[in-house]
C-alpha positions in Angstrom: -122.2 162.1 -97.9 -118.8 161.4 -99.6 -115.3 160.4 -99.2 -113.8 163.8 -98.3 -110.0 163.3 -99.6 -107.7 160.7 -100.1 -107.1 158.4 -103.0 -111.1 158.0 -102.6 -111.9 161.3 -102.6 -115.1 162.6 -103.7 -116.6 159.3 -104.0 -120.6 159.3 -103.0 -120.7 157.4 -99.8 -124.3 156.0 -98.9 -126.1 155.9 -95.7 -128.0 154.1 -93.7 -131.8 154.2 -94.1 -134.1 155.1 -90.9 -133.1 156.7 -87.6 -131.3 154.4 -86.1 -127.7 155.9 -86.8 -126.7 159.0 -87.2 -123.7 159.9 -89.6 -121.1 162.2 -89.4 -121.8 165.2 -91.3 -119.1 166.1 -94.0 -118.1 169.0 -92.4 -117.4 167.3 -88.8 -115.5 164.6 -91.0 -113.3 167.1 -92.7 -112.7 168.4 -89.2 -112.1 165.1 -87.5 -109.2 164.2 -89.8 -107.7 167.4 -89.8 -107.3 167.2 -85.8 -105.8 163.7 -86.0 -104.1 163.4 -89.5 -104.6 164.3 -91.5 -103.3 161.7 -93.3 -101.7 158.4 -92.2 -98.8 156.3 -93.2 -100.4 153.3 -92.8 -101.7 151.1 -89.9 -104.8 149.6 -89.3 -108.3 151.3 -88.1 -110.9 149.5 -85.8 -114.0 151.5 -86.5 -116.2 149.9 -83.7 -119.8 151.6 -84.9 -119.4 151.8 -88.2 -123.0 152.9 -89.5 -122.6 153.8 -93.2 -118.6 153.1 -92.5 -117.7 156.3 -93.5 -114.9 157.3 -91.0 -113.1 154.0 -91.7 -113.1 154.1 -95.3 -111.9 158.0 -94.8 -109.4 156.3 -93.0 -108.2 153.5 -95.3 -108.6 156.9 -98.2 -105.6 158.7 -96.6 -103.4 155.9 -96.2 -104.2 153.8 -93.3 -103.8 150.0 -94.7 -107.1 148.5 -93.6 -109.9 149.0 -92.1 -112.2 146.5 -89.5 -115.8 148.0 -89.9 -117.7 146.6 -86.5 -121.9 147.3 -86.9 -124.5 145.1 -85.2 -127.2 146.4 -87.2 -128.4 144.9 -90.5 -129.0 147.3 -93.1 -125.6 149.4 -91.3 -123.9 146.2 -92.2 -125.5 146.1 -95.6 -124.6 149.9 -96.8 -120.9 149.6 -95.1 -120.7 146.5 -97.7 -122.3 148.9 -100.5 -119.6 151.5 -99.6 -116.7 149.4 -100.1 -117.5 147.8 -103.1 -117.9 151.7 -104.0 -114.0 151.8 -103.3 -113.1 148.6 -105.5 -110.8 147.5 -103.6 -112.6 145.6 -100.7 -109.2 143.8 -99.5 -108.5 146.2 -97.4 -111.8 146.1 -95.3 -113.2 143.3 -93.1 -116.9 144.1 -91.8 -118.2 142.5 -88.6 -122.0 142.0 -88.3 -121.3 141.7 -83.8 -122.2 144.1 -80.9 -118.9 146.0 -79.8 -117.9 143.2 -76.7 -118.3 140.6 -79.1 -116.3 141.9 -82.4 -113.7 142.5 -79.0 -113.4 138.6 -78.1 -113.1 137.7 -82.1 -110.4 140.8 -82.7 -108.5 139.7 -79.5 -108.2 135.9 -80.6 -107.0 137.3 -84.5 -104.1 139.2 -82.4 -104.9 142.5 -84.0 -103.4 145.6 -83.0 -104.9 148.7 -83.9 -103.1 152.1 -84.7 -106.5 154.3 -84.9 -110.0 153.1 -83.3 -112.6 154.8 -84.0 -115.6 155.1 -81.0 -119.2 156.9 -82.4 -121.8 154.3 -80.5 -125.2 155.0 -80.1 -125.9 158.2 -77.7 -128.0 157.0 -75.6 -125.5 153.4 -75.4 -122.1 155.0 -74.4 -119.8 152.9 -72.7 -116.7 154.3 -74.2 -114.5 154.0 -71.0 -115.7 150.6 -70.4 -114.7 149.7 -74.3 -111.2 151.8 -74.0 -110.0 149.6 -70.8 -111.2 146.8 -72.7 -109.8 147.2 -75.9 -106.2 147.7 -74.1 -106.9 145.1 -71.7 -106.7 142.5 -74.6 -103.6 144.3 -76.0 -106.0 145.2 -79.3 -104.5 148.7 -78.5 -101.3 150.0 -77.3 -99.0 153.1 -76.0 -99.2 154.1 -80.3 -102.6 154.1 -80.7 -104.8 156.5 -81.0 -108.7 156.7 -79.8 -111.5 159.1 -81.9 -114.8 159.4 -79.8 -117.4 161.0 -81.0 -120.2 161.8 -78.2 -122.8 164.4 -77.9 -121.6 167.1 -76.8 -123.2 166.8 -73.4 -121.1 164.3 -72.8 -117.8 164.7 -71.2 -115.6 161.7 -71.0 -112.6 161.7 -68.1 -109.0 163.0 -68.6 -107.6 159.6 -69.1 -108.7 156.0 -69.6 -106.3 153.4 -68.5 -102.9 154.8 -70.2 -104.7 157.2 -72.9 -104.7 161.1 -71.9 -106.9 163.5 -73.8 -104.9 165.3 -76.3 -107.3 167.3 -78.1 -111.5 168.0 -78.0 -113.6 170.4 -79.5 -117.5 171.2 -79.6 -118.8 171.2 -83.3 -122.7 171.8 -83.0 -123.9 169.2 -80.9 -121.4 167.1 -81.3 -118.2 166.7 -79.1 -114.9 165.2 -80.3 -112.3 163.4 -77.9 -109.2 162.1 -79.0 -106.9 160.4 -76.7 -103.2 159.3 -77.4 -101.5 156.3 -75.3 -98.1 157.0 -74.0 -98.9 160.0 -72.6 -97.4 159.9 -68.8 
């Protein structure tokens, strides 16, 4: 796993031990960015299960300004930290050791708005619509922001959420993409 392109690209990225995440392949990555970017002119990215924290430092590589890395689990939070101090400038990332609803609250109360969030949770935990309403809700996203999901590809998630509309999806493997823009109607 690496840092595809960017001003960190090519960089080794490393990932979290066990089964408990499951990263974004390089390819899917490569693809992701491509569909959304793929490359940014700043902003800041919520990446809201980070695992390794690969998609958020991609991010931050091609030109988003920072990044807030969100992972409840411990040794995710440990190789997100790793990964950063691979990219030696760790100013530009803040990592949140929180479930999703409670890095929410604490984002909310630092009056954050986010440009690109990034929504890969667990399978078998989606609640993405839930977190969507709730992220704009607490005006942590607005009618400029943009919303990655990753889901399995099983998974289809509704036309629109609040006042984000799908504007792109594709299948790659077993994995399904969504992207939704606000702004939209």
């Amino acid at each position: 796993m690496r840092v595809i392109s960017g001003e960190y690209g090519g960089r080794p990225l490393k990932a979290v031990p066990g089964t408990t995440t499951r990263p974004t392949t390089d390819k899917i990555k490569e693809s992701v960015f491509h569909m959304i970017g793929p490359y940014f002119d700043g902003g800041t990215v919520l990446d809201l299960y980070a695992g390794s924290g690969s998609l958020g430092i991609e991010a931050v590589s091609r030109g988003m300004d920072r990044a807030v890395l969100v992972d409840s689990n411990f040794k995710a939070f440990k190789v997100i930290q790793e990964n950063i101090e691979m990219t030696k400038e760790p100013e530009k990332f803040t990592v949140l050791k929180k479930k999703d609803r409670q890095a929410i609250v604490e984002l909310e109360t630092a009056k954050r708005l986010f440009e690109l969030v990034i929504l890969d949770p667990p399978y078998a935990l989606q609640e993405i619509t839930e977190i969507v309403k709730d992220l704009e809700s607490k005006k942590l996203i607005d009618s400029t922001s943009m919303i990655l999901c990753e889901t399995d590809k099983t998974t289809v998630l509704p036309e629109s959420i609040g006042s984000f509309s799908v504007t792109k999806q594709k299948v790659y493997g077993s994995t399904r993409i969504t992207v939704y823009r606000g702004g939209l109607e």
